[in-house]
C-alpha positions, 0 to 999 in steps of 0.5 A: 712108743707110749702112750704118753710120748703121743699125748705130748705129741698131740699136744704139740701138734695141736698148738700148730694146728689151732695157730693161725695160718694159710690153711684157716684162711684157705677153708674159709675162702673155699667154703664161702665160694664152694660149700662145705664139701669143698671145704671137706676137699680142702682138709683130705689135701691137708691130711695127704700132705702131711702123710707125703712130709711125714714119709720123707721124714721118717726115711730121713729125705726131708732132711736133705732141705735142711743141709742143701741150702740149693734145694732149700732155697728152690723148695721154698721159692716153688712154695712162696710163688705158689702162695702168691699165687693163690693170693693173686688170684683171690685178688683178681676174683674180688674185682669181678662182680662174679665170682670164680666159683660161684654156687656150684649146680651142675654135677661136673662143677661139683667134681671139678670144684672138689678137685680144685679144692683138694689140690689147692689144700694138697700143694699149699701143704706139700710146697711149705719147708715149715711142714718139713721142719716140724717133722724133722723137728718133732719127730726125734723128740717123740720117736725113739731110734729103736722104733721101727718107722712104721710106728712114727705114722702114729705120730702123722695120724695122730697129727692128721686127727688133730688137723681134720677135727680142727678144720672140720669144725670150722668147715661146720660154722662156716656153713652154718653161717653160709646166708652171710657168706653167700652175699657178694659184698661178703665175698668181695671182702673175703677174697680181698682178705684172702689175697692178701694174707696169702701174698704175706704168706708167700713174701715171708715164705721167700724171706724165710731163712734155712736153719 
């Protein structure tokens, strides 16, 4: 694999990464609530999620979604319920005046909010058939047949560069800007967003047909 082929790989994968989706507004909910480390929980459930999708591409699992309308439609059923999910619980917490997650001070809230952080960025990645697809999609455009498999984790590391640098930043000016974030009204605001952004994701996810 040149270095060229990357490059264009990194070219592609980054226009998918900077575009706007569940994973920017997930960030943005678990910093304001959380704080920066749980957001840096956040991007480590990306990065995982996308080595998991990336394994089962490259030893050509992932492709059974694709040609099992069933399994297709069950993957992005479990993937749709739990967007709504995370939607409808955004939305409950903007109905209480506290928060869900409010500052974190005591050392077991700390751990518990970074594990729910790093699951909540690890499943909404794992329970999305448009991470597959974009393997299965970019992976034979990039990769040579005569490649052995373990150079296509060239390509997920590269990918999981792109996505930590990308939502690192924004990790970063969503801290920096944390005396506006930390006000209710702001909260109150974001969760009702949030909810609702991911209740869309979900509903189009549900709606999303297989090829």
């Amino acid at each position: 694999m040149d270095l060229n082929h990357i490059l264009t790989f990194v070219a592609v994968a980054t226009l998918l990464v900077i575009s706007p989706g569940a994973n920017g507004v997930l960030i943005a909910k678990t910093v304001s609530s959380s704080g920066r480390t749980a957001g840096f929980a956040n991007i480590w459930g990306f990065v995982v999620a996308f080595y998991v999708h990336g394994t089962l591409s490259i030893f050509g699992i992932s492709i059974f979604l694709v040609k099992s309308s069933q399994a297709f439609f069950i993957f992005k059923m479990l993937g749709a319920a739990y967007l709504v999910w995370i939607g409808l619980k955004a939305m409950k917490s903007a109905l209480h005046k506290n928060q869900e997650h409010p500052k974190i001070t005591g050392g077991n809230n700390k751990v518990t909010s970074l594990r729910i952080a790093f699951t909540e960025g690890l499943i909404t990645n794992l329970l999305n058939p448009k991470v597959s697809m974009f393997y299965l999609a970019a992976f034979p455009q990039f990769m040579p047949d005569t490649e052995s498999p373990i150079s296509a984790y060239v390509l997920v590391t590269a990918h999981s560069m792109v996505n930590f640098i990308w939502f690192a930043i924004m990790v970063m000016v969503l801290s920096k800007v944390k005396n506006v974030t930390d006000s209710a009204e702001f909260k109150t605001w974001l969760n009702s967003i949030t909810g609702l952004v991911f209740i869309i994701f979900g509903s189009k996810l549900a709606l999303m047909k297989n090829g």
